[in-house]
PDBQT receptor file of N, H, CA, C and O in Angstrom, charges set to zero:
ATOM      1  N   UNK A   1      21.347  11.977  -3.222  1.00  0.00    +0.000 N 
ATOM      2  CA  UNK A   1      20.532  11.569  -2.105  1.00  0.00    +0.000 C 
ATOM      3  C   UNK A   1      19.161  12.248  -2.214  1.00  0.00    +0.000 C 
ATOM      4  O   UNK A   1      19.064  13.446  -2.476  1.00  0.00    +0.000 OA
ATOM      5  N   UNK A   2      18.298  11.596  -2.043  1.00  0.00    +0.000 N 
ATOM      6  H   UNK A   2      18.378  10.622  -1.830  1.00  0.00    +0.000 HD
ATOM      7  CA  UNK A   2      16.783  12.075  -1.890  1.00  0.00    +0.000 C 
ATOM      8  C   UNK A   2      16.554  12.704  -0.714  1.00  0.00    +0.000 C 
ATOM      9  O   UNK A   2      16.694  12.039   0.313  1.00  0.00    +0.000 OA
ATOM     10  N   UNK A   3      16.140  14.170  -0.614  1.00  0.00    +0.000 N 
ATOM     11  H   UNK A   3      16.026  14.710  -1.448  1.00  0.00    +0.000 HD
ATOM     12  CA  UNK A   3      15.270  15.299   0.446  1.00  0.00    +0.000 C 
ATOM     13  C   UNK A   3      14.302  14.648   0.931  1.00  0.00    +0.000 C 
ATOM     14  O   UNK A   3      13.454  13.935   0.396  1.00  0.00    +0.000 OA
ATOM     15  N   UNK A   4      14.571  15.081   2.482  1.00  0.00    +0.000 N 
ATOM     16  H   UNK A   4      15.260  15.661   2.917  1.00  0.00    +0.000 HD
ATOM     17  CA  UNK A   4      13.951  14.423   3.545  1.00  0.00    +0.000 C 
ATOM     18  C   UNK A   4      12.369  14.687   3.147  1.00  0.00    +0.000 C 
ATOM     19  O   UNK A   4      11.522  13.863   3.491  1.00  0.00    +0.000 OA
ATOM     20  N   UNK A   5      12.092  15.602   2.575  1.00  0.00    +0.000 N 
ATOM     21  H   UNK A   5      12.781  16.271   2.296  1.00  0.00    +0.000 HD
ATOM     22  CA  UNK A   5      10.862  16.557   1.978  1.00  0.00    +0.000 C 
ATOM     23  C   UNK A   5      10.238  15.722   1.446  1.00  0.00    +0.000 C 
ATOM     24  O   UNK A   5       9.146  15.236   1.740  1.00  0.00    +0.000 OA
ATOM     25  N   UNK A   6      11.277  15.420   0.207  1.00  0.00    +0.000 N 
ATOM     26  H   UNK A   6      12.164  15.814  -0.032  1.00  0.00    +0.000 HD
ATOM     27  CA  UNK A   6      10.375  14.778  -1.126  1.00  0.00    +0.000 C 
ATOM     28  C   UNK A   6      10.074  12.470  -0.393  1.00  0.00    +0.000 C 
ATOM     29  O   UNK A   6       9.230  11.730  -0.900  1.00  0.00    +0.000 OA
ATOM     30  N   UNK A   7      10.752  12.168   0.416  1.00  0.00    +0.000 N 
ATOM     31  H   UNK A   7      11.438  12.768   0.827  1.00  0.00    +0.000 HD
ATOM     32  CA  UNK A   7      10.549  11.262   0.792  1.00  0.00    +0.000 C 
ATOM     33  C   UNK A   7       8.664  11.369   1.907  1.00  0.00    +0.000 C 
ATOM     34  O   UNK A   7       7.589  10.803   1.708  1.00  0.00    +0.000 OA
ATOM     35  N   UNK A   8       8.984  12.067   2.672  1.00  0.00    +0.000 N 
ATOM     36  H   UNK A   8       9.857  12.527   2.834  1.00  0.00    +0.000 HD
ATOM     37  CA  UNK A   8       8.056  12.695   3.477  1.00  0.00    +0.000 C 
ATOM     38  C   UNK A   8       6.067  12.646   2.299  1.00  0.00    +0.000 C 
ATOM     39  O   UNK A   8       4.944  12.190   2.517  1.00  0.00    +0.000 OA
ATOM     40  N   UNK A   9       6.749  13.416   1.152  1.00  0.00    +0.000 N 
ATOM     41  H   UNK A   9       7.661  13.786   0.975  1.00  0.00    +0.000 HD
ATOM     42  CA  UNK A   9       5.442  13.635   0.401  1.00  0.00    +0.000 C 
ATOM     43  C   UNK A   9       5.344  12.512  -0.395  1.00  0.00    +0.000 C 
ATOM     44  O   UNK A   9       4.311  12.492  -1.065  1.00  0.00    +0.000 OA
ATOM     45  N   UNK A  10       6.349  11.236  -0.591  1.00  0.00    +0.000 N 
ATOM     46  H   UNK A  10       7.188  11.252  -0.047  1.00  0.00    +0.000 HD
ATOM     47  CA  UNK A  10       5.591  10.228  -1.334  1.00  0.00    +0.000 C 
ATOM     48  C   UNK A  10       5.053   9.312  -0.104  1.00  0.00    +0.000 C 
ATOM     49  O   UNK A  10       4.065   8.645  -0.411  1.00  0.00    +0.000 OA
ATOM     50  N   UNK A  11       5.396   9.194   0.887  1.00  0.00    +0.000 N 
ATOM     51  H   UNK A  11       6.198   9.736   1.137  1.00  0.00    +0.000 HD
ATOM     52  CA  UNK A  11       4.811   8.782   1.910  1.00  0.00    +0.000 C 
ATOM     53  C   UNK A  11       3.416   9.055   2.282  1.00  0.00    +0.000 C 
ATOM     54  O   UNK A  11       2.786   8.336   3.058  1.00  0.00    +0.000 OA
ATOM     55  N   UNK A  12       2.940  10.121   1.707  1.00  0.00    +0.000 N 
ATOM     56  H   UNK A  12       3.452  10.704   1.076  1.00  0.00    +0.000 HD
ATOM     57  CA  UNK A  12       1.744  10.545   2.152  1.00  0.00    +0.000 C 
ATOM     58  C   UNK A  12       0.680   9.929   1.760  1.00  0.00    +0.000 C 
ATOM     59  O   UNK A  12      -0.373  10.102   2.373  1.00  0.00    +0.000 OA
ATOM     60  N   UNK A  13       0.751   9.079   0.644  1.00  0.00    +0.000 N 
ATOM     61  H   UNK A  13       1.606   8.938   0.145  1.00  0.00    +0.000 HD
ATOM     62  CA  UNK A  13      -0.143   8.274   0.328  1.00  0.00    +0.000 C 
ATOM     63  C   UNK A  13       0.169   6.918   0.633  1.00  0.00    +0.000 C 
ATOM     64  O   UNK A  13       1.186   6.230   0.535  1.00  0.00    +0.000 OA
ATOM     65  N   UNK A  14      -1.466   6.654   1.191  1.00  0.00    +0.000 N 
ATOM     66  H   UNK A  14      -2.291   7.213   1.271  1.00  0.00    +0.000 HD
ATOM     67  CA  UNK A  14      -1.795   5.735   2.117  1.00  0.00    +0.000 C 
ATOM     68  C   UNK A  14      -1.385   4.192   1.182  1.00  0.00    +0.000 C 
ATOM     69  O   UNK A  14      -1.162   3.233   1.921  1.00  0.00    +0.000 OA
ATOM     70  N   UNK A  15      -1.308   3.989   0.070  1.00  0.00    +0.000 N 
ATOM     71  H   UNK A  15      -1.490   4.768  -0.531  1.00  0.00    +0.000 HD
ATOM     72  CA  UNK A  15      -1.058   2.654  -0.721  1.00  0.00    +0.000 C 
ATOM     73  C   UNK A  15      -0.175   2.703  -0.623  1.00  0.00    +0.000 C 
ATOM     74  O   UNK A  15       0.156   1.756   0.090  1.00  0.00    +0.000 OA
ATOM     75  N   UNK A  16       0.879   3.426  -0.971  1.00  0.00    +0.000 N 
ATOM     76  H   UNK A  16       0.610   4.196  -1.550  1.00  0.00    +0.000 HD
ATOM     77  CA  UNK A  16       2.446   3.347  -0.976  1.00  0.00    +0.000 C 
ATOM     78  C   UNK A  16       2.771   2.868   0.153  1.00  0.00    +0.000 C 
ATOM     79  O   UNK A  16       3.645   2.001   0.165  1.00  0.00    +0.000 OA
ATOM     80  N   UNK A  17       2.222   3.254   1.275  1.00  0.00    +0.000 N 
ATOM     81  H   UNK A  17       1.512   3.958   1.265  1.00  0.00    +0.000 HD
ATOM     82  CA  UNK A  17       2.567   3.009   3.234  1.00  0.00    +0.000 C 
ATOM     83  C   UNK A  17       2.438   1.877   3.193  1.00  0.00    +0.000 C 
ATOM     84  O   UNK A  17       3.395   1.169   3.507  1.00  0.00    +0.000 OA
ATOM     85  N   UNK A  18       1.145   1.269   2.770  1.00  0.00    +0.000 N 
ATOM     86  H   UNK A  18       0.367   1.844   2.514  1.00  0.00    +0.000 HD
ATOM     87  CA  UNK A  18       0.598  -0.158   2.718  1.00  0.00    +0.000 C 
ATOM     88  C   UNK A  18       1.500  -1.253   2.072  1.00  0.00    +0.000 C 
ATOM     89  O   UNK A  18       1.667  -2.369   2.564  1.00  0.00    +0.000 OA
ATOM     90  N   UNK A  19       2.031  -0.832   0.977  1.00  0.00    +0.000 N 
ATOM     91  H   UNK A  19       1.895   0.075   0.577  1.00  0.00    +0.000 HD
ATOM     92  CA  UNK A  19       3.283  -1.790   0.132  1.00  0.00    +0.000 C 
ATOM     93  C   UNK A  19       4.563  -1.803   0.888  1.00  0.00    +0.000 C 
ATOM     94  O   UNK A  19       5.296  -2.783   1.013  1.00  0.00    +0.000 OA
ATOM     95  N   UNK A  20       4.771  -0.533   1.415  1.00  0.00    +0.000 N 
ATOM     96  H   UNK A  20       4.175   0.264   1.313  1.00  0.00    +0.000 HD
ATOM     97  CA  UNK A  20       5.583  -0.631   2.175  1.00  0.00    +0.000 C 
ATOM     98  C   UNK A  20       5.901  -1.877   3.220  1.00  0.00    +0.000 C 
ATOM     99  O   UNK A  20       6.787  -2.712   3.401  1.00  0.00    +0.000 OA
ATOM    100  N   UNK A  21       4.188  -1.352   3.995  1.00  0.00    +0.000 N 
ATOM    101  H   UNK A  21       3.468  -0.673   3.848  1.00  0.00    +0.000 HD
ATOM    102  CA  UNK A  21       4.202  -2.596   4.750  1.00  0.00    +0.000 C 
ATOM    103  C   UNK A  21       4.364  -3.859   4.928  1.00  0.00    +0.000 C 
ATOM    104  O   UNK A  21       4.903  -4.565   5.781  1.00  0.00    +0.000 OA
ATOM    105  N   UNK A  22       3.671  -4.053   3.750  1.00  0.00    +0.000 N 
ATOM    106  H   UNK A  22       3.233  -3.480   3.057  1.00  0.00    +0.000 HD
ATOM    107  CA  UNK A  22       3.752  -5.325   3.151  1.00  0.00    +0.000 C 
ATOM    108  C   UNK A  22       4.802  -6.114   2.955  1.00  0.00    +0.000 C 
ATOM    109  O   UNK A  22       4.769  -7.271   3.374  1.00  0.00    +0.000 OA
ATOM    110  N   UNK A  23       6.104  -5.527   2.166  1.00  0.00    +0.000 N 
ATOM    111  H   UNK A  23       6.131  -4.588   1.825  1.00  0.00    +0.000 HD
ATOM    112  CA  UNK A  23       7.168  -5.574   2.020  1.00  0.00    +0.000 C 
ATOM    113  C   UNK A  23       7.981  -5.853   3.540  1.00  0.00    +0.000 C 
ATOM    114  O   UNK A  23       8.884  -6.686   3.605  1.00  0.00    +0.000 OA
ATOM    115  N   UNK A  24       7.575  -5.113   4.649  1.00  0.00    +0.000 N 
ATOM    116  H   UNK A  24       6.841  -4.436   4.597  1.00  0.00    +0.000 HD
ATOM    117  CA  UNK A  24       8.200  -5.144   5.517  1.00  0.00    +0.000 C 
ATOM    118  C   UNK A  24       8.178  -6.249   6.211  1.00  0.00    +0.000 C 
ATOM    119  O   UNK A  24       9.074  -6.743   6.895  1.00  0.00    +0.000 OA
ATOM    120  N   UNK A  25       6.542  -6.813   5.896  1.00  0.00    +0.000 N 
ATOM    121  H   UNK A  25       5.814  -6.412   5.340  1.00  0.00    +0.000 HD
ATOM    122  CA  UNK A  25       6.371  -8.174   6.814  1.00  0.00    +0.000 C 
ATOM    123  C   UNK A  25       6.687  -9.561   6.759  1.00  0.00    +0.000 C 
ATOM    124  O   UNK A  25       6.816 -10.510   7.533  1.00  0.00    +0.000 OA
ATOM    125  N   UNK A  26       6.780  -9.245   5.232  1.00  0.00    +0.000 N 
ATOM    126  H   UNK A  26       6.676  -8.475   4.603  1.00  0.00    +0.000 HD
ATOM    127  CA  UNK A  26       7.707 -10.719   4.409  1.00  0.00    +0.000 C 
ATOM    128  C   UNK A  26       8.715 -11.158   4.987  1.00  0.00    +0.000 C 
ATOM    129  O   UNK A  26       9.280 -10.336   5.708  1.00  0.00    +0.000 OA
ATOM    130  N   UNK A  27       9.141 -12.135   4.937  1.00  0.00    +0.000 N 
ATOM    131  H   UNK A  27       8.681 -12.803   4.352  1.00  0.00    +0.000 HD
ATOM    132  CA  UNK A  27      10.548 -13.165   4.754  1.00  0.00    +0.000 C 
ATOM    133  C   UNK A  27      11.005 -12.937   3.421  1.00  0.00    +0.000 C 
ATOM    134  O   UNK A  27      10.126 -13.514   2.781  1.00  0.00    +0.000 OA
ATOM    135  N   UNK A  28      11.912 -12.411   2.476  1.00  0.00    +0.000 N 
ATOM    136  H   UNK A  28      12.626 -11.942   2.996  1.00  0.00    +0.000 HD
ATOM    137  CA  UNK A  28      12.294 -12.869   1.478  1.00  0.00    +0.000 C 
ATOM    138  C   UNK A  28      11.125 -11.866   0.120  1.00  0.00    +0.000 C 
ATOM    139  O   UNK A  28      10.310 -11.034   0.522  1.00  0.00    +0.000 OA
ATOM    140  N   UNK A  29      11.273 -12.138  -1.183  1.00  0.00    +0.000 N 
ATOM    141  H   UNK A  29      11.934 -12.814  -1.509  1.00  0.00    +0.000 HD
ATOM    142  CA  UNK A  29      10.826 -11.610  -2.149  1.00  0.00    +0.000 C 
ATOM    143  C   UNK A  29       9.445 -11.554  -2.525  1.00  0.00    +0.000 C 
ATOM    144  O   UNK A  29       9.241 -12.518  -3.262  1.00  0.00    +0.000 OA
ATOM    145  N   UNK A  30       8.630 -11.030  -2.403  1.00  0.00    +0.000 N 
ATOM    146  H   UNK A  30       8.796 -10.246  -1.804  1.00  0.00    +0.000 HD
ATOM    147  CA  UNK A  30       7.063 -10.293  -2.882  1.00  0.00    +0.000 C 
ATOM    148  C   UNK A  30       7.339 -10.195  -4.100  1.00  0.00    +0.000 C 
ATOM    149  O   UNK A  30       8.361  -9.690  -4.565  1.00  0.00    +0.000 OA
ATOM    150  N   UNK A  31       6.153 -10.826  -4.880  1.00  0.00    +0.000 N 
ATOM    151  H   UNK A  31       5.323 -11.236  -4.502  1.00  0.00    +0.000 HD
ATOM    152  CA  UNK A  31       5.627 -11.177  -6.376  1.00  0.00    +0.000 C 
ATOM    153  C   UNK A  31       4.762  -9.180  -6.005  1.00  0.00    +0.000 C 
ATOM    154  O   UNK A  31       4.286  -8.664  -4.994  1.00  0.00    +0.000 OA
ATOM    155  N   UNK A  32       5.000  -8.620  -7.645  1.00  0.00    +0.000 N 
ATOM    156  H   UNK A  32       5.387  -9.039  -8.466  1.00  0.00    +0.000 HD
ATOM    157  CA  UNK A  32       4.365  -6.917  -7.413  1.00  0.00    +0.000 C 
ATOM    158  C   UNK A  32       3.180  -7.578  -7.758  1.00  0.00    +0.000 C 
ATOM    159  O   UNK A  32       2.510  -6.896  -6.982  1.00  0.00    +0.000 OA
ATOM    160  N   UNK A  33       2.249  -8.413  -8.318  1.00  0.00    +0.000 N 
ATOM    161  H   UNK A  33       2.793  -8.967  -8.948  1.00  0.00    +0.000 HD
ATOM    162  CA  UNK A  33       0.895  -9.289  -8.510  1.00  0.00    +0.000 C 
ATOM    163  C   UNK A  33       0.390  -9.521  -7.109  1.00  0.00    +0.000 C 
ATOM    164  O   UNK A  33      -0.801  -9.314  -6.879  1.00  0.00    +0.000 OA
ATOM    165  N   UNK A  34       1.355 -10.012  -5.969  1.00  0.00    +0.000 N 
ATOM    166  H   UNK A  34       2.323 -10.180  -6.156  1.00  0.00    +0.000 HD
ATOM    167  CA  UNK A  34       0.921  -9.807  -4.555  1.00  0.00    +0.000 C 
ATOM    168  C   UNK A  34       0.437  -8.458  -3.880  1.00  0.00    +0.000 C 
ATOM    169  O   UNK A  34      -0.663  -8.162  -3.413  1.00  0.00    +0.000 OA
ATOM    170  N   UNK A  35       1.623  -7.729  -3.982  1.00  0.00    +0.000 N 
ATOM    171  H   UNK A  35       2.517  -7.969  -4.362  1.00  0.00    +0.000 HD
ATOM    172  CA  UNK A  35       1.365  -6.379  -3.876  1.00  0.00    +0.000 C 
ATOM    173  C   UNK A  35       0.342  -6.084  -4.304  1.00  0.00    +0.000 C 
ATOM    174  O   UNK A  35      -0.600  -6.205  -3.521  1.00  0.00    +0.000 OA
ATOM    175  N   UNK A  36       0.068  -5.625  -5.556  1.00  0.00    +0.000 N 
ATOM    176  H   UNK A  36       0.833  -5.527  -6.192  1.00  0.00    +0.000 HD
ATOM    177  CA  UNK A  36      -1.400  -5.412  -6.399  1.00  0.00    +0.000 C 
ATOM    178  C   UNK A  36      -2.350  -6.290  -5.257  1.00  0.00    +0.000 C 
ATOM    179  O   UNK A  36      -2.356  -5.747  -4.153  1.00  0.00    +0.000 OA
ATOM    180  N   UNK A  37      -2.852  -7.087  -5.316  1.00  0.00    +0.000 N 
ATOM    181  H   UNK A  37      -2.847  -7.528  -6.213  1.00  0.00    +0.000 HD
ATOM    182  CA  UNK A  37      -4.028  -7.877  -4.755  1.00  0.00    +0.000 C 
ATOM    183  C   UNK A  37      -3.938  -7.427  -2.952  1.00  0.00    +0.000 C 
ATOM    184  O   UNK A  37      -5.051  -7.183  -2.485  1.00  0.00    +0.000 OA
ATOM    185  N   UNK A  38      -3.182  -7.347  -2.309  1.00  0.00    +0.000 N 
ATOM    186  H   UNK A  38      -2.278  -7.545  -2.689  1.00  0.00    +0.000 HD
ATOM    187  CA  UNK A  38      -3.399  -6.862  -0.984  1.00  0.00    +0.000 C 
ATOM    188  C   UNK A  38      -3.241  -5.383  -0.998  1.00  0.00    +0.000 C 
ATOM    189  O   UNK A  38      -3.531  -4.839   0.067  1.00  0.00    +0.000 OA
ATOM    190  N   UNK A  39      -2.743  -4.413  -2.215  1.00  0.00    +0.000 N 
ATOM    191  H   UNK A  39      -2.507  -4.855  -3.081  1.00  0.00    +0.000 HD
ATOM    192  CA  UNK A  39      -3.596  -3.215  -2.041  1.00  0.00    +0.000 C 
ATOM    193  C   UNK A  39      -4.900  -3.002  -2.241  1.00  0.00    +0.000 C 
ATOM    194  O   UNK A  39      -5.599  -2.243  -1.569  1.00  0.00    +0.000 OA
ATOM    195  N   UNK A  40      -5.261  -3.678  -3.188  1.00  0.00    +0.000 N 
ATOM    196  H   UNK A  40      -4.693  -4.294  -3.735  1.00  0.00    +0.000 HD
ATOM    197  CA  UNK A  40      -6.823  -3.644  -3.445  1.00  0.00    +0.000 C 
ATOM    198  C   UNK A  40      -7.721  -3.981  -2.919  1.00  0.00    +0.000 C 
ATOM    199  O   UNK A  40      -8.885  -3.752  -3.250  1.00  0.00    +0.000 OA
ATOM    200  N   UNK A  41      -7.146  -4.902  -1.527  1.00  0.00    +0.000 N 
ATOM    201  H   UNK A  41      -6.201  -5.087  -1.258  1.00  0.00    +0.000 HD
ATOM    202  CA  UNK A  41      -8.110  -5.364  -1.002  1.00  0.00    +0.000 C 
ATOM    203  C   UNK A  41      -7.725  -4.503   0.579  1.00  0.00    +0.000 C 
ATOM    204  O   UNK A  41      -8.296  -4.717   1.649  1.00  0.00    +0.000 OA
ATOM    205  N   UNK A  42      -6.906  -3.774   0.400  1.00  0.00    +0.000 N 
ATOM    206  H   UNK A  42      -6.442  -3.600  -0.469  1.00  0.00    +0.000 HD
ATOM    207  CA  UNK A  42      -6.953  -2.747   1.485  1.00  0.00    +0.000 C 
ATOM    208  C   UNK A  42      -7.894  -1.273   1.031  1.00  0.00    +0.000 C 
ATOM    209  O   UNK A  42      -8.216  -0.356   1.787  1.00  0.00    +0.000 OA
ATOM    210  N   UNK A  43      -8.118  -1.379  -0.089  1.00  0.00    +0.000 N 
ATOM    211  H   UNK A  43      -7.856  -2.124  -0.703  1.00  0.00    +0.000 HD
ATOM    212  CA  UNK A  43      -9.115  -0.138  -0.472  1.00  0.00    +0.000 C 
ATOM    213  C   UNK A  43      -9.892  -0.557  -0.826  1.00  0.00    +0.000 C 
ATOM    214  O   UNK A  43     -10.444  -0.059  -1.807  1.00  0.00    +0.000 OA
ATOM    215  N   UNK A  44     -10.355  -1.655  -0.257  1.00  0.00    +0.000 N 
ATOM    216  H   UNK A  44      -9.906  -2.059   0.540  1.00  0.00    +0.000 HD
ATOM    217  CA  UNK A  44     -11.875  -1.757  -0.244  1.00  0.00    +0.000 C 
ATOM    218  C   UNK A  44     -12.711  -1.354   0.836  1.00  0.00    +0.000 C 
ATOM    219  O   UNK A  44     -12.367  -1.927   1.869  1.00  0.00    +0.000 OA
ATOM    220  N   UNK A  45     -13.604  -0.644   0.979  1.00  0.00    +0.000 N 
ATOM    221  H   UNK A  45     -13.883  -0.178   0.139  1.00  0.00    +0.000 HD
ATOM    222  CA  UNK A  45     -14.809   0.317   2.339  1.00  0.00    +0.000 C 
ATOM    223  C   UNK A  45     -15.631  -0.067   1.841  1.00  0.00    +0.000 C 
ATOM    224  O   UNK A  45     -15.812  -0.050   0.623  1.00  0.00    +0.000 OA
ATOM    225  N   UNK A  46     -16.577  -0.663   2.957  1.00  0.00    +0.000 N 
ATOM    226  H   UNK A  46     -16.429  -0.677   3.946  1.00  0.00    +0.000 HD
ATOM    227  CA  UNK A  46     -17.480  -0.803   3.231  1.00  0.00    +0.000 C 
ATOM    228  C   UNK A  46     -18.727   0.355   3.000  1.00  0.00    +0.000 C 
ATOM    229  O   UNK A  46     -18.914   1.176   3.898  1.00  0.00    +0.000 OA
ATOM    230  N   UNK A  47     -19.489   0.387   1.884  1.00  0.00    +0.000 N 
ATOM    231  H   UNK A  47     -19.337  -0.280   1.154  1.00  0.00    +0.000 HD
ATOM    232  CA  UNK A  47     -20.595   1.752   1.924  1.00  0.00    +0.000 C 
ATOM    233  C   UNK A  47     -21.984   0.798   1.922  1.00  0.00    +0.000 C 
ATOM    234  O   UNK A  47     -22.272   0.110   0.943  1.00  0.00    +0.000 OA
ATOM    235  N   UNK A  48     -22.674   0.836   2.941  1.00  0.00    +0.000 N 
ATOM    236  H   UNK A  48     -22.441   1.395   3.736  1.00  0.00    +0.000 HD
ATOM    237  CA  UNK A  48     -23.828   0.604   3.064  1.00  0.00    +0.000 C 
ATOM    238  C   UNK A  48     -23.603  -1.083   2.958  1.00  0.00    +0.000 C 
ATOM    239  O   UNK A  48     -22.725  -1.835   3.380  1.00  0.00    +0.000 OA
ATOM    240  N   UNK A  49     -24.689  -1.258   2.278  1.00  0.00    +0.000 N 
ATOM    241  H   UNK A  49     -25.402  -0.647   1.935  1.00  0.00    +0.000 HD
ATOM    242  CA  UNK A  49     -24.526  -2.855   2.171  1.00  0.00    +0.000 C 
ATOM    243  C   UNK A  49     -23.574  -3.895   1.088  1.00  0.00    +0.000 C 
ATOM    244  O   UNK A  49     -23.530  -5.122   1.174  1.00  0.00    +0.000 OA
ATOM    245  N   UNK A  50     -22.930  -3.145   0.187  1.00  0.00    +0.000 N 
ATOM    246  H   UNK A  50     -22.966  -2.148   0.117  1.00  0.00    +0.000 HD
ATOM    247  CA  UNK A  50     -22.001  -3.176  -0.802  1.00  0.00    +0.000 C 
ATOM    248  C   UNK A  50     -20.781  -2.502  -0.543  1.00  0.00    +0.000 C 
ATOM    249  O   UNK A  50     -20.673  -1.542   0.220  1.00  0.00    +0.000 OA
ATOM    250  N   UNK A  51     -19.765  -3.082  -1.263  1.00  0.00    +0.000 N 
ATOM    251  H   UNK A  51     -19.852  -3.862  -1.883  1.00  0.00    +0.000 HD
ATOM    252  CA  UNK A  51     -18.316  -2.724  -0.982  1.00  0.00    +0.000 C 
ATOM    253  C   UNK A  51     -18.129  -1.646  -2.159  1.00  0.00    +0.000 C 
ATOM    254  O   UNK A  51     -18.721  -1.752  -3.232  1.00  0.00    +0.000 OA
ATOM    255  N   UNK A  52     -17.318  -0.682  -1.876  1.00  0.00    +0.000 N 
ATOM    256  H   UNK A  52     -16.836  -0.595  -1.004  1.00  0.00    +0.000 HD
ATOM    257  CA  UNK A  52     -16.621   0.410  -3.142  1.00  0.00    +0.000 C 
ATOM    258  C   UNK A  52     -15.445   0.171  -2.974  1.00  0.00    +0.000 C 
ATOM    259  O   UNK A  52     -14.903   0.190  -1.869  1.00  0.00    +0.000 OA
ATOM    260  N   UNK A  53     -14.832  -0.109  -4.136  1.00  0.00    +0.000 N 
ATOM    261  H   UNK A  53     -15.272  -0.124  -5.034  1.00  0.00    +0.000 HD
ATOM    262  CA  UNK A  53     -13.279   0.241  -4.330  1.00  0.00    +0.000 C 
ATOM    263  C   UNK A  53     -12.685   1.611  -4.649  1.00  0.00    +0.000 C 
ATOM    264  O   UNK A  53     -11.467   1.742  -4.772  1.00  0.00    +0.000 OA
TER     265      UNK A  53
């Protein structure tokens, strides 16, 4: 069984939460090519008048 600890610290990063999510909101099976493309477009910020990834 995996420590409540070590679950806790992969959680801590914010993409992993996000796939998570993702996963959670589906009906049924997520393509990881989906995944990929709605993380990336969750780390995209806004800096000035151009986007940074």
């Amino acid at each position: 069984m995996v420590a409540l600890d070590e679950v806790f610290e992969l959680l801590e990063d914010q993409r992993r939460r996000y796939a998570l999510y993702c996963l959670y909101e589906k009906d049924g099976p997520v393509a990881v090519s989906e995944l990929v493309k709605k993380n990336r477009e969750m780390g995209r910020r806004p800096v000035g008048d151009r986007w940074e990834y």
